[in-house]
C-alpha positions in Angstrom: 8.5 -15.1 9.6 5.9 -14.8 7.0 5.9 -12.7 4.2 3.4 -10.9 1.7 2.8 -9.3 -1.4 0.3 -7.3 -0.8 -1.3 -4.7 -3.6 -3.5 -2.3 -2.5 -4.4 1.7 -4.0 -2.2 4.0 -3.2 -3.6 8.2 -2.5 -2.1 10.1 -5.1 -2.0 14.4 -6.1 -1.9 15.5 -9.6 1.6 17.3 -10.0 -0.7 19.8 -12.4 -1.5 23.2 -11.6 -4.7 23.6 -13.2 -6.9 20.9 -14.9 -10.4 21.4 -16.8 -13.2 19.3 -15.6 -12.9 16.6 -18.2 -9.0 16.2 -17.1 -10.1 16.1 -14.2 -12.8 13.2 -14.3 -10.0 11.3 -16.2 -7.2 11.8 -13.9 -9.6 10.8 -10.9 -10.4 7.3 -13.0 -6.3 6.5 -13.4 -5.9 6.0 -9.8 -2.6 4.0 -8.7 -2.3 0.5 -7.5 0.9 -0.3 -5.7 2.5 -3.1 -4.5 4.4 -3.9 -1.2 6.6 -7.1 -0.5 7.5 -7.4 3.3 7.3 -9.0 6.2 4.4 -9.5 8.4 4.2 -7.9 12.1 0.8 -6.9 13.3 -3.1 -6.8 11.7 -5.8 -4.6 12.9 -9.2 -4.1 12.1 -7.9 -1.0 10.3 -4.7 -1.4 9.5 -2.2 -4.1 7.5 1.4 -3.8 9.3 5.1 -5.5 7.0 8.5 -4.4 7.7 11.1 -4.6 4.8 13.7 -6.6 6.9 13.8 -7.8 10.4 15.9 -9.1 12.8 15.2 -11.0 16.5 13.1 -8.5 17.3 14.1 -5.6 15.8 12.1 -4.5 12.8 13.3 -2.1 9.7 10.8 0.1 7.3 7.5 -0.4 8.7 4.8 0.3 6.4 1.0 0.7 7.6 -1.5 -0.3 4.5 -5.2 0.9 5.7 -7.0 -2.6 4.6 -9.8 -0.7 3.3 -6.9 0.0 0.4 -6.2 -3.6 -0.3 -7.3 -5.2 -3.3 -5.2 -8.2 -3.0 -2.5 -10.0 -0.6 -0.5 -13.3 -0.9 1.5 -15.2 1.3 5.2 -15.8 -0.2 7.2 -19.1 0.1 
């Protein structure tokens, strides 16, 4: 079974009620990058499919990473 690291930008909400504009425009650069380590089941053209354990065929915590998100991936030994 192969596995991945992948890192890709994450959508985020600013826990903050109010912001002025120049918080604002700083918040919006911060973004967040994440990273994901799983196992590969499926690709798309849209979408990037790992599970967090497997077994025969059974697959645990499925995560779906829209590729347009990924900055990076890397197959792990």
């Amino acid at each position: 079974m192969r596995k991945l690291e992948v890192t890709w930008m994450d959508s985020c909400s600013c826990t903050k009620s109010w912001s002025t504009r120049e918080e604002a425009l700083e918040w919006a650069e911060e973004g967040v990058i994440a990273q994901t380590v799983g196992y590969f089941v499926s690709e798309s053209k849209d979408w990037l499919t790992l599970a967090a354990s497997y077994h025969e065929d059974q697959y645990g915590g499925l995560w779906n990473i829209p590729k347009g998100c990924i900055v990076r991936r890397r197959r792990l030994k």
